[in-house]
C-alpha positions as semicolon CSV with decimal commas, in nm:
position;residue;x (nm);y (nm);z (nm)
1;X;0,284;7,721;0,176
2;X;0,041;7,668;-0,113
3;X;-0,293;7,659;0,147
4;X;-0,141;7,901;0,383
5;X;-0,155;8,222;0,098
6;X;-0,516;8,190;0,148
7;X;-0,494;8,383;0,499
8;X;-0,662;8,705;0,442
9;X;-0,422;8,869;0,707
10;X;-0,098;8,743;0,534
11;X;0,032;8,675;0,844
12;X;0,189;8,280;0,857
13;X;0,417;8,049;1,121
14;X;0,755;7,933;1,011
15;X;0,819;7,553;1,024
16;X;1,138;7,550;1,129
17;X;1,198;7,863;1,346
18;X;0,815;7,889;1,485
19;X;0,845;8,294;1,444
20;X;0,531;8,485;1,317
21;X;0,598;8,648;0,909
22;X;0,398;8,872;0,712
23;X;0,351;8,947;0,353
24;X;0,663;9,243;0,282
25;X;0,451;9,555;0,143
26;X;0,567;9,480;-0,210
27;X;0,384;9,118;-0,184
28;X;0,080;9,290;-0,064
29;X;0,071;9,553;-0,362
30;X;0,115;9,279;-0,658
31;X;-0,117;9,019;-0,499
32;X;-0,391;9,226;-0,517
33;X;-0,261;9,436;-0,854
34;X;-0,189;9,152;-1,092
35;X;-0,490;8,974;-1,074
36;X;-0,714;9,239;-1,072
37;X;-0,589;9,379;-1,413
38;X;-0,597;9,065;-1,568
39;X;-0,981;9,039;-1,479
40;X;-1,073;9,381;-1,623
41;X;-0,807;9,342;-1,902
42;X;-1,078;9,028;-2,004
43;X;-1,430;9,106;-1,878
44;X;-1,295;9,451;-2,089
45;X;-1,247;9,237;-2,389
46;X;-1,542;9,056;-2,327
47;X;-1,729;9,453;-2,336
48;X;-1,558;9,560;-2,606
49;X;-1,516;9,263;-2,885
50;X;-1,865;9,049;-2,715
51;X;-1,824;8,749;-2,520
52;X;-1,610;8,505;-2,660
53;X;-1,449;8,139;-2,566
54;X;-1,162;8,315;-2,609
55;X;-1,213;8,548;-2,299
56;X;-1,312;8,267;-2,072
57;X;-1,073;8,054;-2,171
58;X;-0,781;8,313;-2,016
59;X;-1,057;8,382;-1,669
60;X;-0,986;8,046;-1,648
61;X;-0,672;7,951;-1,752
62;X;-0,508;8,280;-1,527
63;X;-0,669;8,178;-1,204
64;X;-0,470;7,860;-1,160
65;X;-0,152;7,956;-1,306
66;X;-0,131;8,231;-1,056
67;X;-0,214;8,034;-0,750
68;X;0,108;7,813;-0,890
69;X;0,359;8,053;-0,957
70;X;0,234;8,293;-0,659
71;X;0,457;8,110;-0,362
72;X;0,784;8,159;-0,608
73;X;0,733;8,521;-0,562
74;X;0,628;8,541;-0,230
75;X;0,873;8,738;0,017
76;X;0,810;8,756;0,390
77;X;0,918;8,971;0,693
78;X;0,955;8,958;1,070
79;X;0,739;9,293;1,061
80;X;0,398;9,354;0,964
81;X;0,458;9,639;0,726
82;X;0,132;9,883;0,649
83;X;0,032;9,861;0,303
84;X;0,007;10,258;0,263
């Protein structure tokens, strides 16, 4: 599951059942919200205090905590649901 969230489409094979899922909408929204505020939440930091060890230190201390806890919160349908 961890190399399959890479696919851009969102769409994945079950192992056991061999049925196509998708990414529900509410997976969709968060996957792309979430780590996009945390990135302007620091590069703003970064604008508004100067750059700092500090700011880097969460770039890269967010990136791979997120890729870790992402599956958990994962949910899938048998539908490919439109984002809007």
């Amino acid at each position: 599951m961890f190399i399959k969230q890479f696919n851009l489409s969102g769409e994945m094979t079950c192992p056991y059942c061999g049925t196509k899922q998708y990414y529900a909408k509410r997976t969709k929204k968060w996957s792309g919200i979430i780590p996009t505020s945390a990135i302007v939440l620091i590069m703003g930091g970064n604008l508004v205090f100067g750059p700092s060890y500090l700011g880097l230190f969460f770039l890269v201390l967010f990136l791979p905590l997120y890729l870790l806890i992402f599956p958990f919160f994962v949910r899938l349908t048998d539908e490919e649901e439109p984002l809007f």
